[in-house]
C-alpha positions as CSV (number, residue, x, y, z in Angstrom):
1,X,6.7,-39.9,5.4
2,X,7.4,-41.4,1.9
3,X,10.7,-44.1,2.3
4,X,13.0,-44.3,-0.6
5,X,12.9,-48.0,-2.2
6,X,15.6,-48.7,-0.4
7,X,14.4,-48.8,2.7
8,X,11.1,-50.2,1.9
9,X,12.8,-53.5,0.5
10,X,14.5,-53.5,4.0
11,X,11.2,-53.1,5.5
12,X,9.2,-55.9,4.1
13,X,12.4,-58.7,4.6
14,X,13.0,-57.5,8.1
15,X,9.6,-57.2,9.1
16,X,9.6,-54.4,11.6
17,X,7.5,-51.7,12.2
18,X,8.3,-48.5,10.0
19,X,7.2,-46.6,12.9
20,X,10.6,-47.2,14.9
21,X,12.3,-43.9,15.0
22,X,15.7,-45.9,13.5
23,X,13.6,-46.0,10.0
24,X,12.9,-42.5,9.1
25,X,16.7,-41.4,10.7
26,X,18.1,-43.9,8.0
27,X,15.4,-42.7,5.3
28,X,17.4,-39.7,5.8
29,X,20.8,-40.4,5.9
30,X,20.9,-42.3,2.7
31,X,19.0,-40.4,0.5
32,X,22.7,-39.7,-0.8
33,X,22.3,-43.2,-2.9
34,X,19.9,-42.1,-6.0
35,X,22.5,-41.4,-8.6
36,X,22.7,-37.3,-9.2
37,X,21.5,-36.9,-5.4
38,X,21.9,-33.7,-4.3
39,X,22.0,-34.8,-0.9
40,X,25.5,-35.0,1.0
41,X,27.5,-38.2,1.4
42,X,27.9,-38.4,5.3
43,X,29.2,-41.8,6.4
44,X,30.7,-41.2,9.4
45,X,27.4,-41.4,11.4
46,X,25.8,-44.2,9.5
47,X,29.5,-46.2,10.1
48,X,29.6,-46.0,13.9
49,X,25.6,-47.0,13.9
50,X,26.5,-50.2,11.8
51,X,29.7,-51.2,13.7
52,X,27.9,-51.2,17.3
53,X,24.9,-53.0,15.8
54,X,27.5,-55.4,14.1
55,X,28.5,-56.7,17.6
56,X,25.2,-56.9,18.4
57,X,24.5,-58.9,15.4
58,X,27.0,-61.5,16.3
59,X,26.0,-61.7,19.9
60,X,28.7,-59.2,21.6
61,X,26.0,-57.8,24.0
62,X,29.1,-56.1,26.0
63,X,30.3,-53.6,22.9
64,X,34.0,-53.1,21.5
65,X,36.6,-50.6,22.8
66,X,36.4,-47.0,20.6
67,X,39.8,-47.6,18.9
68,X,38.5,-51.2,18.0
69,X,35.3,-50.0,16.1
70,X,37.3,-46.7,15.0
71,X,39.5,-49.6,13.1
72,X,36.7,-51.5,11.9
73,X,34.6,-48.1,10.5
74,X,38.2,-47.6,8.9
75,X,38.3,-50.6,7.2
76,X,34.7,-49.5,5.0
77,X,34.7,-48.7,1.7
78,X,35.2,-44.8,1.7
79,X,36.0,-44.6,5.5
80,X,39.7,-44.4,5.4
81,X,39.4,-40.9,6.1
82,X,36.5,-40.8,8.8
83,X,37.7,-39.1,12.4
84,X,36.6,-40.3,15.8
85,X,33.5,-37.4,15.9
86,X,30.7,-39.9,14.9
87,X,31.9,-42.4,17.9
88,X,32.3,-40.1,20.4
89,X,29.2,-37.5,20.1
90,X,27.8,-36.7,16.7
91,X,25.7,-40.0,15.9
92,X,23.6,-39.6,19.2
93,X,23.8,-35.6,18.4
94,X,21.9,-35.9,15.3
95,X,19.8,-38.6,16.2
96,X,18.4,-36.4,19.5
97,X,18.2,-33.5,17.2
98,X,15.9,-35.7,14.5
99,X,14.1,-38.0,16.8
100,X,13.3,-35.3,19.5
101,X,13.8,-38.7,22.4
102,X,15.1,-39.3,25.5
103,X,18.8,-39.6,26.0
104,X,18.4,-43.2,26.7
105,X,17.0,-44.0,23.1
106,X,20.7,-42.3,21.9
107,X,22.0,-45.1,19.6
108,X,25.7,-45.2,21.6
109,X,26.0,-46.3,24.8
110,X,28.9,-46.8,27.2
111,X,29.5,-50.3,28.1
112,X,31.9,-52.4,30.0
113,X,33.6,-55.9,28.9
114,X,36.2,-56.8,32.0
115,X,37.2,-53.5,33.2
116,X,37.6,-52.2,29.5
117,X,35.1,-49.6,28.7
118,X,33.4,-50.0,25.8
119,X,30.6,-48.6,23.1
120,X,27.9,-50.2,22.2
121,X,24.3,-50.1,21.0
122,X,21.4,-48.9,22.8
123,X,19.0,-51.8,23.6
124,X,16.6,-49.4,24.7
125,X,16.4,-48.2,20.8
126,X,16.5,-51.3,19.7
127,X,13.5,-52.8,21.6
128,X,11.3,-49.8,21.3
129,X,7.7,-50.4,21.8
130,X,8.4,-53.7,22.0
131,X,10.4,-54.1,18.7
132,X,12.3,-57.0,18.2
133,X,15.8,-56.0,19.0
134,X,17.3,-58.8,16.5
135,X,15.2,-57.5,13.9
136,X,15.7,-54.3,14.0
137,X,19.6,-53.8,14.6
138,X,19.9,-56.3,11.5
139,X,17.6,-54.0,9.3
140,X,20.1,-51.8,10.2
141,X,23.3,-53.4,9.1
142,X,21.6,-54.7,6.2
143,X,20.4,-50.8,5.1
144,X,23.8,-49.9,5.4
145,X,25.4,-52.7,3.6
146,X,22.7,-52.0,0.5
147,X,23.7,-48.2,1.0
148,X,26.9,-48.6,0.4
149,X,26.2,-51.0,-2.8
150,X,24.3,-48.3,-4.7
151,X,26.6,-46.1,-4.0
152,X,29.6,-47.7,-5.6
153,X,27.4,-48.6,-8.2
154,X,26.3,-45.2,-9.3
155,X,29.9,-43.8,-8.6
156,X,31.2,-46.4,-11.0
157,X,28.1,-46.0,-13.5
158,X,29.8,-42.3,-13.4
159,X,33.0,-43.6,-13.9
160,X,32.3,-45.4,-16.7
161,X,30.4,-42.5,-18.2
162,X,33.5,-40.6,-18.4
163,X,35.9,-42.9,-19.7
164,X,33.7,-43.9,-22.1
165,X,33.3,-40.2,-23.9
166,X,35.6,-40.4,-26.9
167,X,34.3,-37.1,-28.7
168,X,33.0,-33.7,-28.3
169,X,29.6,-34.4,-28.7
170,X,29.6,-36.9,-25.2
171,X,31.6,-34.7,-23.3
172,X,29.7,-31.7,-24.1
173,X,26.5,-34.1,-23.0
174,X,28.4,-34.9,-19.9
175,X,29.0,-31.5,-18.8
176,X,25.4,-30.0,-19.5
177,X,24.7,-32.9,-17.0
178,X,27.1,-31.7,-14.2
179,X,26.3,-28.1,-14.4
180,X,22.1,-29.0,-14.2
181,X,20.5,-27.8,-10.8
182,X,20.4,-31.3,-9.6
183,X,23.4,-32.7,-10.1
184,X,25.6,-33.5,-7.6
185,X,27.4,-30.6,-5.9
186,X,30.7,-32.8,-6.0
187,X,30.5,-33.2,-9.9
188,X,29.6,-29.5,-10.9
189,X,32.7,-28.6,-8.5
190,X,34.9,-31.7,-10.3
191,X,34.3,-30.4,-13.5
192,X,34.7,-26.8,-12.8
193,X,37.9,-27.4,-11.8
194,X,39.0,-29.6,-14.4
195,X,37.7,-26.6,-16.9
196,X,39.1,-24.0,-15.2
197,X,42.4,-24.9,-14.9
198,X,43.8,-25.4,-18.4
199,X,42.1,-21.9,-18.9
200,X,44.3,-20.5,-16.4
201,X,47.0,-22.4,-16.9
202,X,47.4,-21.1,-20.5
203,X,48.0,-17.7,-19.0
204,X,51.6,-16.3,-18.0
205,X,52.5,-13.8,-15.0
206,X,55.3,-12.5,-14.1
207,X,55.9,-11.0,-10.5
208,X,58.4,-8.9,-8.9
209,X,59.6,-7.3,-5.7
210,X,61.3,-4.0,-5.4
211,X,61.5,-4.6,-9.5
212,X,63.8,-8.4,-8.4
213,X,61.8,-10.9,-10.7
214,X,60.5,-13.4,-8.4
215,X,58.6,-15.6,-10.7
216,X,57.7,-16.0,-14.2
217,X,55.7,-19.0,-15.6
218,X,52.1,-20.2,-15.9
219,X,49.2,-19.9,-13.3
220,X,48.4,-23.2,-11.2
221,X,45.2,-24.0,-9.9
222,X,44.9,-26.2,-6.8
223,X,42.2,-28.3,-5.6
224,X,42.1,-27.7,-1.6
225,X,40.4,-30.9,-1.0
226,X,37.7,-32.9,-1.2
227,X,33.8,-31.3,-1.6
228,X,33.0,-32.5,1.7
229,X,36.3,-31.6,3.5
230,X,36.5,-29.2,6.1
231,X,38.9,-26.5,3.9
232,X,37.8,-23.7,5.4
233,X,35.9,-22.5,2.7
234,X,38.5,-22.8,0.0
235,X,37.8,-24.6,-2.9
236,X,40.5,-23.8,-5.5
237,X,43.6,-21.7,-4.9
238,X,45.4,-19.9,-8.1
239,X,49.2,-19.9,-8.0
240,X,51.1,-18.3,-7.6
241,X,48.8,-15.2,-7.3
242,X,47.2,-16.5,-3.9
243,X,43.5,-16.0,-5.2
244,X,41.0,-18.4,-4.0
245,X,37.7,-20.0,-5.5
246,X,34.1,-21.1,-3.9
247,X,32.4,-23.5,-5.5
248,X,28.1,-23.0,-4.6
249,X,24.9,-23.5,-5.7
250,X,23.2,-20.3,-3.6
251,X,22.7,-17.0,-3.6
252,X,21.7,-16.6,0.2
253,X,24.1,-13.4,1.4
254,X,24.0,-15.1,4.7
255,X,26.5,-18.4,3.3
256,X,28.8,-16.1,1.5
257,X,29.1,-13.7,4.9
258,X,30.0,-17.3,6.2
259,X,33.2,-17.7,3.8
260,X,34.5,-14.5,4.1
261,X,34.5,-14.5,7.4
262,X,36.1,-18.1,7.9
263,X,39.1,-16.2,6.1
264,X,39.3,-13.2,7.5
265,X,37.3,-11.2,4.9
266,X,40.1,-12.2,2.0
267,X,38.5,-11.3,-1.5
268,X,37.0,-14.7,-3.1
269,X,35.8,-15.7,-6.9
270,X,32.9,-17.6,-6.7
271,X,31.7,-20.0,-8.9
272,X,28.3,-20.5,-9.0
273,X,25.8,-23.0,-10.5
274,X,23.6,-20.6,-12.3
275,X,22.2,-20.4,-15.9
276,X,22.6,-16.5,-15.8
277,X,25.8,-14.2,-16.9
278,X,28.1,-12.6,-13.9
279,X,26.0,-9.4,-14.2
280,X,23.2,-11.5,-13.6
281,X,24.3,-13.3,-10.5
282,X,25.5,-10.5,-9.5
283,X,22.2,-8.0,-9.1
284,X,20.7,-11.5,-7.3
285,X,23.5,-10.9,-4.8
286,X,22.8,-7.8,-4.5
287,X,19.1,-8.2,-3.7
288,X,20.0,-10.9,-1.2
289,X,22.5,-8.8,0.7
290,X,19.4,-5.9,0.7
291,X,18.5,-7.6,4.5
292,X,21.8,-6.6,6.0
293,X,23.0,-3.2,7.0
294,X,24.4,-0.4,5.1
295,X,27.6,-1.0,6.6
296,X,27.8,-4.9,6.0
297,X,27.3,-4.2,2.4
298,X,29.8,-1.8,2.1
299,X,32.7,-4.5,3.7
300,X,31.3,-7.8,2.3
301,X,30.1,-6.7,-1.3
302,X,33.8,-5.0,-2.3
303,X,35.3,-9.0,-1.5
304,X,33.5,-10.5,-4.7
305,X,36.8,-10.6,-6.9
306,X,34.8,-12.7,-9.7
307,X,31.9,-14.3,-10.1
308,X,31.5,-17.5,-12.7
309,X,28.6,-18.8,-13.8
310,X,27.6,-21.9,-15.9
311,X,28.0,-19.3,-18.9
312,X,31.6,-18.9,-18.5
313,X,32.5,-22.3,-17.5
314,X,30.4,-23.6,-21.1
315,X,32.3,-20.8,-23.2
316,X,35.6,-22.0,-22.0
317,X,34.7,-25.6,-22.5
318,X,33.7,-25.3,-25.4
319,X,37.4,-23.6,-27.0
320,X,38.6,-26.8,-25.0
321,X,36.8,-29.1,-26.8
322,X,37.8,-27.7,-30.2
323,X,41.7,-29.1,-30.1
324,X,41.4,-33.2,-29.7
325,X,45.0,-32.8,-27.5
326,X,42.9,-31.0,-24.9
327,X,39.6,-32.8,-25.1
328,X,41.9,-35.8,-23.9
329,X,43.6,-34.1,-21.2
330,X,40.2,-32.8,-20.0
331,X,38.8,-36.5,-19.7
332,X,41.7,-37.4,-18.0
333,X,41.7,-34.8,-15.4
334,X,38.0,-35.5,-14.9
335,X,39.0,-39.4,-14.5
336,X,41.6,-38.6,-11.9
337,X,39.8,-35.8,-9.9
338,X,36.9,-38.2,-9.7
339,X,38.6,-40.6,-8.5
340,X,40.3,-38.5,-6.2
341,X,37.4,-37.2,-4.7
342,X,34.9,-40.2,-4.1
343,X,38.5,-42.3,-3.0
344,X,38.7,-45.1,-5.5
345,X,42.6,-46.1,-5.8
346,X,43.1,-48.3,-8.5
């Protein structure tokens, strides 16, 4: 297995074998740190691993109650928002799943300290093949802690990236960046939204019931939440039509089966990373739902209400960019939804 750099400094000042299932687990879990990683974000997992090997660290052999470490995990940059799911089952979930060991080799363990149950660290991971448990539950704390650094680091790099465009030319040179096939999911959905939605909200509706006029105004486009929330599948939602938006990088029929179905088969626009027109992505659609039955087709194709590609998103940036009043707004909207969605408060 090839180790990112990260892990290999880690290696050589911790001095442990890179045989110890722990190494290739955290190989994995942080690949997230090179900046424009495709790979997902997940701290939840790598939070409750650090906290239980953080009282190991500093000789609390007996573990911490759950709603002491929850509060601790809390505490970590970006954790605010982390549920109880990583404590409770999912760390020694996906550890089993990726290590293929024994249920004693799970990294959480119960423990007792005076009648108070507790979590704590498997010493049995720790010590395997006669590793040096010290060792190896600080190369742990200490991959983390470095994790964590790049990561604020490139976020801010980003940051600063943004903030520092002060014409067409850099923002343009910014957004070829977020729509390229491997950029970071979060930023092509970031700026999607931050294009789309002065397109839409230059655009007027006017609705009524039994003829009664029950609005009149501009569309609104809402953000849902963040890239890696669990929304259900919605993205963006235009108001005060009710339409919804998916943000993806895939053409597999089987994912966009997924979304419709997590809504009850309500039509969706999709927005898709793709250097191709809608007609385009459409026909590769079409080929990948040529595995499923007649009738599947005939319910699941019809709910495509749009599809918009890279094309559309670069034609409507680019009328944006023309008037310096928008090209402002747009950097600010990008500033703010970045901010919003990696969860730096300032």
């Amino acid at each position: 297995m090839e180790y990112s750099e990260l892990i290999q400094n880690n290696l050589k000042l911790s001095q442990i074998d890179k045989s110890h299932p722990i190494v290739p687990y955290l190989n994995k879990k942080t690949l997230a740190s090179r900046e424009n990683s495709k790979a997902r974000r997940s701290l939840g997992n790598l939070y409750a691993l650090y906290v239980v090997c953080e009282d190991f660290n500093l000789r609390n052999t007996n573990g911490s109650s759950f709603s002491s470490l929850m509060a601790r995990m809390k505490k970590k940059p970006f954790g605010e928002k982390l549920q109880n799911h990583p404590l409770d089952n999912r760390l020694n979930d996906e550890f089993r799943r990726l290590s293929k060991l024994e249920d004693k080799y799970m990294p959480i363990t119960n423990g007792d300290n005076d009648g108070t149950k507790t979590r704590k660290i498997s010493q049995d991971l720790l010590s395997f093949k006669s590793s040096d448990p010290k060792k190896v539950s600080k190369f742990i704390t200490s991959v983390i802690d470095d994790y964590i650094d790049e990561i604020t680091s490139n976020q801010n790099r980003f940051l600063k990236k943004i903030e520092e465009c002060s014409n067409e030319e850099e923002l343009s040179n910014l957004f070829e960046e977020c729509v390229d096939q491997s950029s970071d999911a979060r930023l092509f959905e970031i700026f999607s939204y931050c294009v789309l939605y002065p397109f839409y909200q230059k655009q007027s509706v006017s609705m009524r019931i039994d003829n009664v006029p029950i609005f009149d105004g501009k569309l609104n486009l809402f953000r849902a939440g963040r890239t890696n929330a669990n929304d259900g599948g919605i993205d963006f939602i235009l108001q005060p039509t009710g339409r919804i938006f998916q943000v993806t990088e895939t053409f597999d029929f089987k994912k966009y089966f997924l979304d419709f179905e997590k809504i009850n088969r309500y039509p969706i626009t999709f927005v898709i990373k793709f250097e191709g027109n809608e007609k385009e992505a459409w026909e590769i659609i079409k080929s990948s739902a040529s595995g499923v039955t007649h009738e599947l087709r005939k319910i699941y194709l019809p709910l495509f209400e749009e599809i918009i590609t890279n094309v559309t998103l670069r034609n409507i940036f680019k009328e944006l960019v023309k008037d310096e009043k928008e090209l402002l707004q747009l950097k600010t909207n990008l500033t703010k939804t970045y901010k919003l969605e990696f969860g730096i408060y300032s």
